[in-house]
C-alpha positions as CSV (number, residue, x, y, z in Angstrom):
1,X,-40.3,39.0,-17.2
2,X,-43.5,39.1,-19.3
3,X,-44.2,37.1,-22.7
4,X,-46.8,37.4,-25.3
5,X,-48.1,33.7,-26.1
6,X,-50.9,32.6,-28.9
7,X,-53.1,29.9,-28.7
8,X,-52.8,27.8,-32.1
9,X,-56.4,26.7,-32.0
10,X,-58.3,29.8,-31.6
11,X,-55.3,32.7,-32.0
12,X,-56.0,34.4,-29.2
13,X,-52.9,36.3,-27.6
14,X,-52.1,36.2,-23.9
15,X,-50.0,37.8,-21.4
16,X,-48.1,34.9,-19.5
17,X,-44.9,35.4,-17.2
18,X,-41.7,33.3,-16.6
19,X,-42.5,32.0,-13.5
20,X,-46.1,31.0,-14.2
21,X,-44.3,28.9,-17.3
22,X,-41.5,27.1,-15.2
23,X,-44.6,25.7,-12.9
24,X,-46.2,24.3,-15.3
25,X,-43.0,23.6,-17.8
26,X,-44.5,26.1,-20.4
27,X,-48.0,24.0,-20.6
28,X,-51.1,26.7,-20.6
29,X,-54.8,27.0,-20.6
30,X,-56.5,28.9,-23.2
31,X,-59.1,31.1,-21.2
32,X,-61.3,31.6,-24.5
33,X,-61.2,28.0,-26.0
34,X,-60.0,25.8,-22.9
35,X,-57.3,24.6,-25.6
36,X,-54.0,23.0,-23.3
37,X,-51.0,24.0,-25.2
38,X,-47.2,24.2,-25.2
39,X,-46.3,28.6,-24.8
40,X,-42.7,28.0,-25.6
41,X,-43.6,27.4,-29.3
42,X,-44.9,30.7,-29.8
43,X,-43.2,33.2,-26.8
44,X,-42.4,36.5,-27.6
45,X,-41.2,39.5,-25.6
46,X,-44.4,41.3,-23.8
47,X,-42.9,45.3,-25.3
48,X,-43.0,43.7,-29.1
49,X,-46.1,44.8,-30.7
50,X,-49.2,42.5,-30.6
51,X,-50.6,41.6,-33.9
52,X,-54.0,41.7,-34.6
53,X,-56.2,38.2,-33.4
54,X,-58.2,36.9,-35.8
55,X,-61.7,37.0,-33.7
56,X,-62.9,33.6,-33.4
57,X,-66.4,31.8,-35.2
58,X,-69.5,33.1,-32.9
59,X,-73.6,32.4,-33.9
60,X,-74.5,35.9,-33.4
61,X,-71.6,37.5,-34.8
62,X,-70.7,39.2,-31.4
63,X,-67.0,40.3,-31.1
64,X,-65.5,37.7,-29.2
65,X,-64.5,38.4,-25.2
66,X,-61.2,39.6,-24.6
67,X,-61.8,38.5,-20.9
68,X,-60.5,35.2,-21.1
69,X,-57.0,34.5,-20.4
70,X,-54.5,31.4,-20.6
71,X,-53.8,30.0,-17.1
72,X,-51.2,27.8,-16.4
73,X,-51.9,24.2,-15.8
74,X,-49.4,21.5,-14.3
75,X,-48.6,18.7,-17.5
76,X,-50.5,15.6,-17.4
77,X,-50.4,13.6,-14.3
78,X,-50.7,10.3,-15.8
79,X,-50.2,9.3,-19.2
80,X,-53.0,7.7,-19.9
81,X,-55.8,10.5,-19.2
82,X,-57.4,11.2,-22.8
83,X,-57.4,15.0,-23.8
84,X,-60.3,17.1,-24.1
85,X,-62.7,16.2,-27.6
86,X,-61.9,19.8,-28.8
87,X,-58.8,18.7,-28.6
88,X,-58.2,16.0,-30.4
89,X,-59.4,17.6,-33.7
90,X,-56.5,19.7,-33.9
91,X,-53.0,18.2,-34.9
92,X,-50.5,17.8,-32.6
93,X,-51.9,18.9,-29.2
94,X,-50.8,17.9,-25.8
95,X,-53.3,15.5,-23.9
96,X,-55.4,17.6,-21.3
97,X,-55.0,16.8,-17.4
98,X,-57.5,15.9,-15.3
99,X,-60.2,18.2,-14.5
100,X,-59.5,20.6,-11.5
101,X,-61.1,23.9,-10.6
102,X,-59.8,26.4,-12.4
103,X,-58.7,29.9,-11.5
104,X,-60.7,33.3,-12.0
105,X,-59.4,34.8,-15.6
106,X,-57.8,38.2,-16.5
107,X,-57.2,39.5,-19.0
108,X,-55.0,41.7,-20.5
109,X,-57.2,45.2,-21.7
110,X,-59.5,45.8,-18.5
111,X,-57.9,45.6,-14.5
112,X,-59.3,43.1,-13.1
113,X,-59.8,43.5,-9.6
114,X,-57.7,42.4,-6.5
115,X,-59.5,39.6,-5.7
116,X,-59.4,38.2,-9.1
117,X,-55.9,38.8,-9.2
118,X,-55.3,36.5,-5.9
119,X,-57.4,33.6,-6.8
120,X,-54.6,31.8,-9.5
121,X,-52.4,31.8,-6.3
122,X,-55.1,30.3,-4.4
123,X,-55.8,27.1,-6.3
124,X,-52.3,25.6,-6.8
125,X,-50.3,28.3,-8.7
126,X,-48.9,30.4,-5.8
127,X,-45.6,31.1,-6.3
128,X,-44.1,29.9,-2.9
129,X,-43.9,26.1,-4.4
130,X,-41.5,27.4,-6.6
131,X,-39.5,29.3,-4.2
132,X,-39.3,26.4,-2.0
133,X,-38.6,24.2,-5.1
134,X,-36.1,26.7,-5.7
135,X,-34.7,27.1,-2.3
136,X,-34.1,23.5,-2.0
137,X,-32.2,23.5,-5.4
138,X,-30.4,26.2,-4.1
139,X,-29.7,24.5,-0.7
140,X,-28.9,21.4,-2.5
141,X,-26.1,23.0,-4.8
142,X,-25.1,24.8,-1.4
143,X,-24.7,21.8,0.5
144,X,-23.3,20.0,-3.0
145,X,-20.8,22.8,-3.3
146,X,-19.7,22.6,0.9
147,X,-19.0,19.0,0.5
148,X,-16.1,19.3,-1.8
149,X,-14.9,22.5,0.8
150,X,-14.8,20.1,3.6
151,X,-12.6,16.9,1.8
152,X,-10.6,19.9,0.2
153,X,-10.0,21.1,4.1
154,X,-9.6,17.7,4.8
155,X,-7.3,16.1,2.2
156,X,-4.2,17.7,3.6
157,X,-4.2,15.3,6.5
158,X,-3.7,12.4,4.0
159,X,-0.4,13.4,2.0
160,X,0.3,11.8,-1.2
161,X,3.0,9.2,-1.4
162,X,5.5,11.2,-3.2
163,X,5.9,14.1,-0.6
164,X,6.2,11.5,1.9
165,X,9.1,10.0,0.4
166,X,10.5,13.4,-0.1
167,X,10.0,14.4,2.8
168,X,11.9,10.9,4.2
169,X,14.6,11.5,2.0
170,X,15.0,15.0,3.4
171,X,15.4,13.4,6.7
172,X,17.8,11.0,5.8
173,X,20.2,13.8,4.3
174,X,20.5,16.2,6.8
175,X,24.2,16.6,7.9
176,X,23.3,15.6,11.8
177,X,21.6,12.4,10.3
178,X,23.9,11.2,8.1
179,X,27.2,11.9,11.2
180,X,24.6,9.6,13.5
181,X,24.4,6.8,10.8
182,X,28.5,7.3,10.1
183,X,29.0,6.6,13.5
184,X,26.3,4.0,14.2
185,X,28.6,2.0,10.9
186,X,32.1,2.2,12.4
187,X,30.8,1.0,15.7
188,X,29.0,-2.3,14.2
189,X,32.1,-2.5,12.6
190,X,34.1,-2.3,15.5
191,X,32.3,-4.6,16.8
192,X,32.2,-7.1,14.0
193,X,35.8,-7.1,14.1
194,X,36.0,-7.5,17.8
195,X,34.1,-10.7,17.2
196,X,35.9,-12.2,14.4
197,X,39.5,-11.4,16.1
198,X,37.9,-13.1,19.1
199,X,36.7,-16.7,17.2
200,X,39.6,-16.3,14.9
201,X,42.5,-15.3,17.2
202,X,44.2,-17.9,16.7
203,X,44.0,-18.4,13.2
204,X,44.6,-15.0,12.7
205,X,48.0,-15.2,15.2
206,X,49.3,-17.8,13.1
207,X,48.8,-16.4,9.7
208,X,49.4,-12.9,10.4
209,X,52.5,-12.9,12.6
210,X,52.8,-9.1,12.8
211,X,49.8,-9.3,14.2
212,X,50.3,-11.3,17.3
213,X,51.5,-8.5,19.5
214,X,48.3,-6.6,18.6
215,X,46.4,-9.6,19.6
216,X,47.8,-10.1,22.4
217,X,47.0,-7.2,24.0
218,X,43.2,-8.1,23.0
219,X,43.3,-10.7,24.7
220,X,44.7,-9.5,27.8
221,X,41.9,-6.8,28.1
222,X,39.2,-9.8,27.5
223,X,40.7,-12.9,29.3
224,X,41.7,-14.9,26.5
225,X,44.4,-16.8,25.4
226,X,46.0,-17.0,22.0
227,X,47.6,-21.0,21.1
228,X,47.8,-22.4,17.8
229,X,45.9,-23.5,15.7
230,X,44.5,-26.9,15.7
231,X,44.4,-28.4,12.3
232,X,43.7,-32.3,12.7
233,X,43.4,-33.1,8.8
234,X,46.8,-31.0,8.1
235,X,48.9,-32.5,10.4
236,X,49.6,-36.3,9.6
237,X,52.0,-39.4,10.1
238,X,54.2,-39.8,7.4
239,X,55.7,-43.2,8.5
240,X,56.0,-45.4,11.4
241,X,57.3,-49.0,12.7
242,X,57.3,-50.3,15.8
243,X,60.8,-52.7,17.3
244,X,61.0,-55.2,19.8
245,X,64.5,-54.8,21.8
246,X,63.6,-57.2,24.5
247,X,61.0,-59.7,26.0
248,X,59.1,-57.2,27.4
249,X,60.7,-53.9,25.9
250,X,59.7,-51.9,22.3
251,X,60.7,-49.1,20.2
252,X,58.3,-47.1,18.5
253,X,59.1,-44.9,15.6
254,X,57.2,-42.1,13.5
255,X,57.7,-39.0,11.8
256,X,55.0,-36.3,11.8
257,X,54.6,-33.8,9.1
258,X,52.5,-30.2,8.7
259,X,50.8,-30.1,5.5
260,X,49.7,-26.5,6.3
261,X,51.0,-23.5,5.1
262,X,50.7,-21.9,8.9
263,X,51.7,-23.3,12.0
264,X,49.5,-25.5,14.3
265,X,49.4,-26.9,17.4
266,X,51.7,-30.1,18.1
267,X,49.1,-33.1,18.4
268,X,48.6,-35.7,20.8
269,X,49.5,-39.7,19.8
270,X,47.6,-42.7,20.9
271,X,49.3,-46.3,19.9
272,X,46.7,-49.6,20.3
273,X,48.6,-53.1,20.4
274,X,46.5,-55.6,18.9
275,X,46.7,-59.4,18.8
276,X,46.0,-61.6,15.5
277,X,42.2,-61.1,15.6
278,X,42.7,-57.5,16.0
279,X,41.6,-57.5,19.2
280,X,43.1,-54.2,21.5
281,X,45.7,-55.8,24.2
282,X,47.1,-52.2,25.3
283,X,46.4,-48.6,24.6
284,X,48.3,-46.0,25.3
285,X,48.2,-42.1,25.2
286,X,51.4,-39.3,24.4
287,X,50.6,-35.7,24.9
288,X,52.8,-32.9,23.4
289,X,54.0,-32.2,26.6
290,X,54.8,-36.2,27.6
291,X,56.5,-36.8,24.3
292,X,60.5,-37.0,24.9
293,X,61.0,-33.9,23.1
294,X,57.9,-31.3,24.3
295,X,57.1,-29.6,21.5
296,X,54.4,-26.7,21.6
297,X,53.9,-26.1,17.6
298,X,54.5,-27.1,14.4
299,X,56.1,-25.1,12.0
300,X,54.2,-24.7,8.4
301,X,55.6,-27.6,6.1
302,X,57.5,-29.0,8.9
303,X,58.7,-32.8,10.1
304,X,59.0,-33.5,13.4
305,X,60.7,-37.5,14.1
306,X,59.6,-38.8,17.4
307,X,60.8,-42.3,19.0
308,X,59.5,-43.4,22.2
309,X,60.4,-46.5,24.0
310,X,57.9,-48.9,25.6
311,X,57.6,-51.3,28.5
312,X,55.1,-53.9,27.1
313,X,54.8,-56.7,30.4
314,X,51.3,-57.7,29.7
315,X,50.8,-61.6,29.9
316,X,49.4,-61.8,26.6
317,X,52.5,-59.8,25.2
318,X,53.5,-63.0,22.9
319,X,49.6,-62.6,21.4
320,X,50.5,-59.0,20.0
321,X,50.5,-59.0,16.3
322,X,50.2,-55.3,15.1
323,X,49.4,-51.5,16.3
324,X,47.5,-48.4,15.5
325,X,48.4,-44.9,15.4
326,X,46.3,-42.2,15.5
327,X,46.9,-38.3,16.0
328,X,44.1,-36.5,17.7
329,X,43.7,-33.1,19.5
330,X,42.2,-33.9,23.1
């Protein structure tokens, strides 16, 4: 698109066009006065009518020459070139760039010919630097846009947390899952209770008579047996003394009690003679079975009386001064 421009130092009016502009970012060369100025402050549509220029001060008084035109010129490279003298007179212009050879002019009244018409492009203003500038905007924002396509194709492989868990909870629910786990339970179960009838059985016999018969028949499958319990610090001796009928012959005397409130295996007695410095002159050793009366068991809250008669020939029988008795479980 074309644009009418003036120069503020001399007023002449040229013809400039968009792309000439976004080269040089809108800086311009008057063509009559060499003035470098900004277009965008003035820029007005190229089909509004031009007003009259004011013609600019000449010594002869000749009409000025419409043949110069504004060219476009790249801003200043550095900041500290100084701008033109003609320049700095006026207020406010922008600093002129370096010198560099400047392009044919045309203007706007006459054709110019071909030739002058190709020389702008020919020293630095040819349009392909902005189409490559522009195609490499374009491919930039091309590649810029693709990048956020490819993680968008990609982020579905990386699920957020929540439709994970969803998705795990899902699992867990479905009717063949939660049969599976319902089975799994009863069989640790099972097989908790298989152990603690098996390390128990005969607590268990004891306490829950009812269930001895069941118990039994566990044991028969797996080998074991089922006795009574054996509970050393229930079962104690509630009172003892210990008779000489002869020389060389002794009655022993004790009842045994069952402080528990279940049954327990009938223990085994072991009597120590001792002399006057306590030292041991006989021991001897009773199991349930050897005991006068064999007893098995021990009812809950039960006595049992026991007597047993001893032969005591030692030499050192007259030395013997006092006993021991202990109940133990061999």
């Amino acid at each position: 698109m074309s644009f009418i421009t003036r120069c503020p130092s001399c007023g002449t009016a040229f013809k400039v066009v968009a792309d000439q502009l976004k080269i040089a970012d809108g800086w311009v060369r008057c063509g009559h006065c060499q003035q470098v100025f900004d277009a965008t402050l003035d820029l007005q549509p190229a089909f509004a009518p031009l007003p009259p220029s004011a013609p600019p001060p000449s010594p002869g008084g000749a009409p000025p020459s419409p043949e110069a035109t504004p060219q476009p010129t790249a801003p200043p490279p550095m900041p500290a070139a100084e701008p033109p003298g003609n320049a700095a007179a006026e207020p406010g212009p922008a600093p002129e760039p370096e010198p560099e050879p400047e392009p044919a002019p045309w203007s706007e009244p006459e054709p110019e010919p071909e030739s002058d018409r190709q020389e702008p492009r020919d020293d630095g203003y040819d349009a392909a630097p902005s189409v490559e500038a522009g195609g490499a905007d374009v491919a930039g924002d091309q590649s810029g846009d693709h990048d956020p396509f490819v993680a968008q194709t990609a982020a579905p492989a990386q699920e957020p947390s929540f439709v994970r868990q969803a998705r795990r909870r899902a699992f867990w629910r479905r009717p063949v899952v939660r049969v599976i786990l319902a089975l799994l339970a009863l069989g640790l179960a099972a097989l908790l209770a298989g152990q603690i009838a098996w390390v128990w059985r005969d607590t268990l016999a004891a306490r829950y008579p009812a269930a001895r018969p069941a118990l039994a028949a566990f044991c028969d499958r797996l080998g074991c047996t089922i006795a009574p319990p054996r509970r050393p610090q229930d079962v104690l001796i509630e009172g003892s003394v210990l008779l000489r009928r002869a020389p060389d012959r002794y009655s022993f005397h004790l009842v045994v009690r069952n402080h528990a409130d279940t049954e327990v295996a009938a223990p085994a007695l072991e009597l120590t003679l001792t002399d006057l410095q306590d030292q041991v002159l006989v021991r001897r050793v009773w199991t349930p079975d050897a005991w006068p009366q064999p007893l098995e068991r021990l009812a809950p809250g039960a006595e049992w009386p026991l007597q047993l008669e001893l032969a005591f020939d030692h030499p050192d029988a007259a030395r013997m001064t006092g006993y021991r008795a202990v109940l133990f479980y061999p």
